[in-house]
C-alpha positions in Angstrom: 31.9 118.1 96.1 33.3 116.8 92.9 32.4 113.7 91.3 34.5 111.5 89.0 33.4 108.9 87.0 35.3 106.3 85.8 34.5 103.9 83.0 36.0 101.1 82.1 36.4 97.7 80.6 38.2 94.8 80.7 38.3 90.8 79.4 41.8 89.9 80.3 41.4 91.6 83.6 44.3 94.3 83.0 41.8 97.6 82.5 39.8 96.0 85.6 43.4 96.6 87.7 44.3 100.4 85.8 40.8 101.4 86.8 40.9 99.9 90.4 44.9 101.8 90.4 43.0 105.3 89.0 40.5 104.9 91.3 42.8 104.7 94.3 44.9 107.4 92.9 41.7 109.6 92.8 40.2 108.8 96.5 43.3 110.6 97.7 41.8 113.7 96.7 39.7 115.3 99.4 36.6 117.2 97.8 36.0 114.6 95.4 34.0 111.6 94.8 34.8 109.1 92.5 32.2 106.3 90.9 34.0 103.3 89.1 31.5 101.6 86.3 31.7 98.7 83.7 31.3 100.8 80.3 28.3 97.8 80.0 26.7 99.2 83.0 27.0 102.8 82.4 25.0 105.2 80.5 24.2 108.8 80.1 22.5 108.8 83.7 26.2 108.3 85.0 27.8 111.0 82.4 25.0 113.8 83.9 26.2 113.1 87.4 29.8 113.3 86.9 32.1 116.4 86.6 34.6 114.7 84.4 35.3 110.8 83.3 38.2 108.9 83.0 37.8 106.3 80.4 40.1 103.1 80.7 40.1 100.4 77.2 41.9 98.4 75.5 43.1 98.4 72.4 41.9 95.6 70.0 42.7 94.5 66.9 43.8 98.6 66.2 40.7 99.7 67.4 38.8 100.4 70.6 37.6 97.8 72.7 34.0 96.8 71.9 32.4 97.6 74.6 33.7 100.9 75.4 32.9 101.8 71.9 29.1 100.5 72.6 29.7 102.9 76.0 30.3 105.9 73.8 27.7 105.1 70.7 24.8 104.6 73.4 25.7 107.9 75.4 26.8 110.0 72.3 23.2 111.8 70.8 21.6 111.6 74.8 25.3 113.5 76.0 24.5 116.2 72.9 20.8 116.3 74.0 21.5 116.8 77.6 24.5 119.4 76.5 26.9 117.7 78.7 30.2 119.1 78.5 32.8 116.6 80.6 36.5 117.0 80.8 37.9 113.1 80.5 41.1 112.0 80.7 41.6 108.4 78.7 43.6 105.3 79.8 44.6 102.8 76.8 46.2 99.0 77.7 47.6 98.4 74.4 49.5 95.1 73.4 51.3 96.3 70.7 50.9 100.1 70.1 47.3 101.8 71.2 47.3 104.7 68.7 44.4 103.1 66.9 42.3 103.1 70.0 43.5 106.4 71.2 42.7 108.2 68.1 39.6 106.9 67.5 38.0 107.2 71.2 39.5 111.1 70.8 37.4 111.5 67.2 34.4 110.5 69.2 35.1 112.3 72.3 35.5 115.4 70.0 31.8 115.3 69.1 30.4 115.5 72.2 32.0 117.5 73.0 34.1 116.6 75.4 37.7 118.5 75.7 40.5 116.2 77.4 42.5 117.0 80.9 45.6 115.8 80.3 47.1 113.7 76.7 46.3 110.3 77.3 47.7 107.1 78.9 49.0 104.1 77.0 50.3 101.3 79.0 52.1 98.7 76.7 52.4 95.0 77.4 51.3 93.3 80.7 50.0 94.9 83.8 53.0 95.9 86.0 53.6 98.2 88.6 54.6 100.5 86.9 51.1 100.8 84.8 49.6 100.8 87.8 51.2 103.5 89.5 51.0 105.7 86.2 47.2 105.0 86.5 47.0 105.8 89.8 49.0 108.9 89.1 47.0 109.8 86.2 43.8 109.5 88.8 45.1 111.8 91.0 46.4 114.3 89.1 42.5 114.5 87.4 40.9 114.6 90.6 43.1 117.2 92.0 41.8 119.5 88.5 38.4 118.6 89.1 38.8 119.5 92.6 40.4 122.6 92.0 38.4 123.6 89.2 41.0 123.9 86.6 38.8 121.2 84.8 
């Protein structure tokens, strides 16, 4: 069995509903089990449990949301330590244009080091349908890898 872990975090309430979408995308995946945390309330405990992470931010102010950046700086040197090596797959919520957020998660993922699953997500303007069934797709589609061992 497979585990995927899936951080996220949200203040408006949008990467709250791209995670929950993932996260339902995922469970159809038999041979996998899939963990949904608050980037607050996950650590390196969470990260040496998984098989690969999805990460789900938003973009603010050109950068990566706050606290998935404080997710990443408290689980960077213990991930090294531990020599975790996770496949992740990122999911941006961007108001405007998300490159900023994407690039910079990507420099810090690259340290790890973590190698990504697919090119990430960016999901422009308010939560829709649509984003949702991309995240859910985007869920899937990782959980299937991760269950077939292409990841």
């Amino acid at each position: 069995m497979k585990t995927l872990l899936i951080v996220y975090h949200s203040q408006s309430g949008t990467c709250a509903g791209l995670a929950r979408a993932a996260w339902y995308g995922a469970r159809q995946e038999s041979g996998v089990e899939v963990a949904v945390k608050r980037a607050w309330d996950a650590g390196t405990a969470d990260l040496a449990l998984a098989d690969g992470v999805m990460l789900v931010a938003a973009e603010q102010s050109g950068a990566l949301s706050g606290a998935m950046k404080d997710f990443l700086d408290r689980t960077f040197y213990p991930a090294i330590a531990k020599s975790l090596v996770l496949p992740y797959v990122l999911l941006i919520s961007a108001g405007n244009d998300g490159r900023g957020a994407q690039q910079q998660a990507q420099r810090i993922l690259s340290g790890y080091p973590f190698p990504a699953a697919a090119e990430p997500l960016i999901v422009r303007g308010e939560l829709c349908a649509a984003h949702e069934a991309a995240s859910a797709e985007l869920g899937q589609a990782f959980a299937a890898g991760l269950s077939m061992g292409i990841f």
